[in-house]
C-alpha positions as CSV (number, residue, x, y, z in Angstrom):
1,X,57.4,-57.8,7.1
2,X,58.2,-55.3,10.1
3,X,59.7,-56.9,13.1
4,X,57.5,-55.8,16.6
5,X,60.5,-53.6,17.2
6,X,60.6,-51.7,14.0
7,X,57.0,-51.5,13.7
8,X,57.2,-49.7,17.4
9,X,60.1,-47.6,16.2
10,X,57.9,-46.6,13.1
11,X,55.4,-45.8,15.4
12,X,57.0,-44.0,18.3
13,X,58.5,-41.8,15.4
14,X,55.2,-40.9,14.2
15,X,53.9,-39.8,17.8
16,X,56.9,-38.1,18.2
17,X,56.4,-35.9,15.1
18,X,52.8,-35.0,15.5
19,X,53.4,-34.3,18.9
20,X,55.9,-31.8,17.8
21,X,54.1,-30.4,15.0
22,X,51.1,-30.0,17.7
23,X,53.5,-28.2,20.0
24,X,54.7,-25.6,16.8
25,X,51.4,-24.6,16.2
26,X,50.4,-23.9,19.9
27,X,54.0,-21.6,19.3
28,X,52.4,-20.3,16.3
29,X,49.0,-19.7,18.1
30,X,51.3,-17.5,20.9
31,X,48.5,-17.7,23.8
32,X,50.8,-17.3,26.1
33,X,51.1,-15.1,29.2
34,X,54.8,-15.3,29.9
35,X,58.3,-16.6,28.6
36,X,58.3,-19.2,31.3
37,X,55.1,-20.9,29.4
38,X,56.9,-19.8,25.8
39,X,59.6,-21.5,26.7
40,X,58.4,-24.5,28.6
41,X,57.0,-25.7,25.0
42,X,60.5,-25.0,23.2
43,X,61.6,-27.2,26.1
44,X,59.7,-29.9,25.2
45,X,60.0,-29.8,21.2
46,X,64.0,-29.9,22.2
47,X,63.1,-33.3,24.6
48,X,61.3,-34.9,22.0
49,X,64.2,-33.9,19.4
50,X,66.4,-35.5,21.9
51,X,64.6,-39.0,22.4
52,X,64.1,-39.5,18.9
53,X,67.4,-38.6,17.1
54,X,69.9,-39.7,20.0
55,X,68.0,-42.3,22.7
56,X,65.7,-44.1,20.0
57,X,69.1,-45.3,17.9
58,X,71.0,-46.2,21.0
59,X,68.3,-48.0,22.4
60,X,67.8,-49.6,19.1
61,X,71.8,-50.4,19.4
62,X,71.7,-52.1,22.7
63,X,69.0,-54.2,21.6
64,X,70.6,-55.0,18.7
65,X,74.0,-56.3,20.5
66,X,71.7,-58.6,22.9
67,X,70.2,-60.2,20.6
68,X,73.6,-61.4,19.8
């Protein structure tokens, strides 16, 4: 059985990764009017990258040592 923790790190993982998939086929799509809006989404794709391969695990860390 999933601790409330895992089960929200399971879960913030999944957002994370449809969000991202949404925001490759708006990239795909190519709608947009100028690199500022291009690269606005790449932007975000790279934020989301960020929170969930570097802050999720630390986060997951310090929760982990205070419950110590």
């Amino acid at each position: 059985m999933l601790t409330n923790a895992a089960l929200f790190e399971r879960e913030l993982g999944k957002l994370i990764e449809e969000t991202i998939n949404d925001l490759r086929g708006q990239l795909e799509i190519n709608n947009y009017e100028t690199v500022g809006e291009f690269r606005y989404v790449m932007g975000r794709i790279a934020a989301l990258r960020s929170v969930m391969e570097e802050l999720v695990p630390l986060a997951k860390d310090y929760a982990d040592q205070r419950n110590r």
